[in-house]
C-alpha beads as a LAMMPS data file, in Angstrom:
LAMMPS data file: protein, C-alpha beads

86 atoms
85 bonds

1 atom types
1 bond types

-500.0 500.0 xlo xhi
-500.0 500.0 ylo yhi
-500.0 500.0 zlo zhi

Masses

1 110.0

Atoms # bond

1 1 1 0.000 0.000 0.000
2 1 1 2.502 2.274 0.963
3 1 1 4.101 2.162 -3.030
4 1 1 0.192 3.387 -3.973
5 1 1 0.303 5.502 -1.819
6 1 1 3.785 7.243 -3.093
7 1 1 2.010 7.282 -6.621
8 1 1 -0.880 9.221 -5.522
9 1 1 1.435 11.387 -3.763
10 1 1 2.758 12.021 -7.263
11 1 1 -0.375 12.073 -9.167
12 1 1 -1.655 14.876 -6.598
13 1 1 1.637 17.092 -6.961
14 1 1 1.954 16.735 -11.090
15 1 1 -1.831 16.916 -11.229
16 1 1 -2.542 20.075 -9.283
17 1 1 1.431 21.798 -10.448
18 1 1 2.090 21.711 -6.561
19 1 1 5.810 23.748 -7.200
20 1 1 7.648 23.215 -3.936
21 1 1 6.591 20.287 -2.687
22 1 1 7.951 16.685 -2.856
23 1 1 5.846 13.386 -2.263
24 1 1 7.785 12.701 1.499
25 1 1 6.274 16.252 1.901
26 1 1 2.834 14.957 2.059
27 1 1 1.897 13.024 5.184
28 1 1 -0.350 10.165 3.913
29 1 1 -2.540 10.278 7.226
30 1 1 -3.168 14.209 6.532
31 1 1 -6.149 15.665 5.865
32 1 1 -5.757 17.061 2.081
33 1 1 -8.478 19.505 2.489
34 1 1 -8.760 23.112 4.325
35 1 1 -5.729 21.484 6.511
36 1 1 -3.122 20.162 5.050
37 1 1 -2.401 20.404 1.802
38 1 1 -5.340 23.322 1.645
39 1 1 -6.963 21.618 -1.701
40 1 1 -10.436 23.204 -2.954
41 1 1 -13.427 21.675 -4.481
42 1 1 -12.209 22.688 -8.404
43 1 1 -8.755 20.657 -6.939
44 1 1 -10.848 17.289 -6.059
45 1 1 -12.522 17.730 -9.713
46 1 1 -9.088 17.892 -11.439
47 1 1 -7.538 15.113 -8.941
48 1 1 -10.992 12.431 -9.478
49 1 1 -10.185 12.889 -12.844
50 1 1 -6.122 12.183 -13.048
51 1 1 -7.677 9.345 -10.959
52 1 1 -10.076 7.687 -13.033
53 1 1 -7.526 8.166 -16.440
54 1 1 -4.985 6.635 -14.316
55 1 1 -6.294 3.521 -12.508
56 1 1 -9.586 3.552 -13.973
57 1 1 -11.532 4.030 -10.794
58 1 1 -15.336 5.565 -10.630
59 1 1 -15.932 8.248 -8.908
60 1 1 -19.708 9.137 -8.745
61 1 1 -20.034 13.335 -8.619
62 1 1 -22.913 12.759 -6.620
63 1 1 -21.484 10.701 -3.413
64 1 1 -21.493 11.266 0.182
65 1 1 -18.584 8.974 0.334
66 1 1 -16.228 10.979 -1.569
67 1 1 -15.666 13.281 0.941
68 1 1 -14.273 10.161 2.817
69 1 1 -12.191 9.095 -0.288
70 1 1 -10.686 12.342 -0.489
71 1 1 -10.026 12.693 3.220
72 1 1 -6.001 11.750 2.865
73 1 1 -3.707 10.227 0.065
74 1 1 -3.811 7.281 2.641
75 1 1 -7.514 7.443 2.367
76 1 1 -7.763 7.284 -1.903
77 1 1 -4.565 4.782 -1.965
78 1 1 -7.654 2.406 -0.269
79 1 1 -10.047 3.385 -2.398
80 1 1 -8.050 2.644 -5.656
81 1 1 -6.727 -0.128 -4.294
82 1 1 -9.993 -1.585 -3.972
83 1 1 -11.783 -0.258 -7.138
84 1 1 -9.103 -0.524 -9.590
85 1 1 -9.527 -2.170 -12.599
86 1 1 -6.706 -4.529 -14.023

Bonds

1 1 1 2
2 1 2 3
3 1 3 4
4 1 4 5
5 1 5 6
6 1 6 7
7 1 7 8
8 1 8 9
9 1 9 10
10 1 10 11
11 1 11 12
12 1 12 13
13 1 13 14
14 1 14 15
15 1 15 16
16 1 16 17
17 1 17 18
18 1 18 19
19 1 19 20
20 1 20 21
21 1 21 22
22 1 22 23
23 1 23 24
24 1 24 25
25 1 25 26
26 1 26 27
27 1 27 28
28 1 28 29
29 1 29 30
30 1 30 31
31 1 31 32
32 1 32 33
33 1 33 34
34 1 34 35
35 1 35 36
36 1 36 37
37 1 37 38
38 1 38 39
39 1 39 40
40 1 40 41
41 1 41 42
42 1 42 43
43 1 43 44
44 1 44 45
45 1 45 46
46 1 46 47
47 1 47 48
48 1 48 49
49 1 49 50
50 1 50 51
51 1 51 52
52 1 52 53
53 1 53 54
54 1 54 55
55 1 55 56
56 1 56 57
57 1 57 58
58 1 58 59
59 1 59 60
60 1 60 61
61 1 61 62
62 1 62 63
63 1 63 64
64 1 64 65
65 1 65 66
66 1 66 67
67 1 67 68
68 1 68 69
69 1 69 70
70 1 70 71
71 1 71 72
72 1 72 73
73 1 73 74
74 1 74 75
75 1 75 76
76 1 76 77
77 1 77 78
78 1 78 79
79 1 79 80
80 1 80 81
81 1 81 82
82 1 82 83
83 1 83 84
84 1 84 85
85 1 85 86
């Protein structure tokens, strides 16, 4: 988990052009919301869709469990991990 994890890292920093920041800057446990990394709603949008091209995951505008799947990198590396397809 922890190599997923350093991928979404990535992802989130070449996604959303995060200059100054490395993935061992992130804290996988941290929120990366208002705290954090400070990410917005339009950030989430850009990020669920770098994750669905990616690892081909489905992310339903519409959920209440997004907000849980977006909670930390730890938090989507589980999510992926369980809705990836092959």
């Amino acid at each position: 988990m922890q190599a997923l994890e350093q991928e979404i890292k990535k992802l989130v920093i070449e996604t959303l052009n995060l200059e100054d920041i490395q993935p061992d800057d992130i804290d996988p446990a941290a929120p990366l919301f208002v705290e954090g990394l400070g990410l917005d709603s339009i950030d989430a949008l850009e990020l669920g869709l770098a994750l669905q091209k990616t690892y081909g995951v489905v992310l339903a505008s519409d959920s209440k469990e997004n907000r849980r799947h977006f909670a930390s990198v730890r938090a989507l590396a589980g999510f992926v991990s369980a809705h990836r397809k092959s």
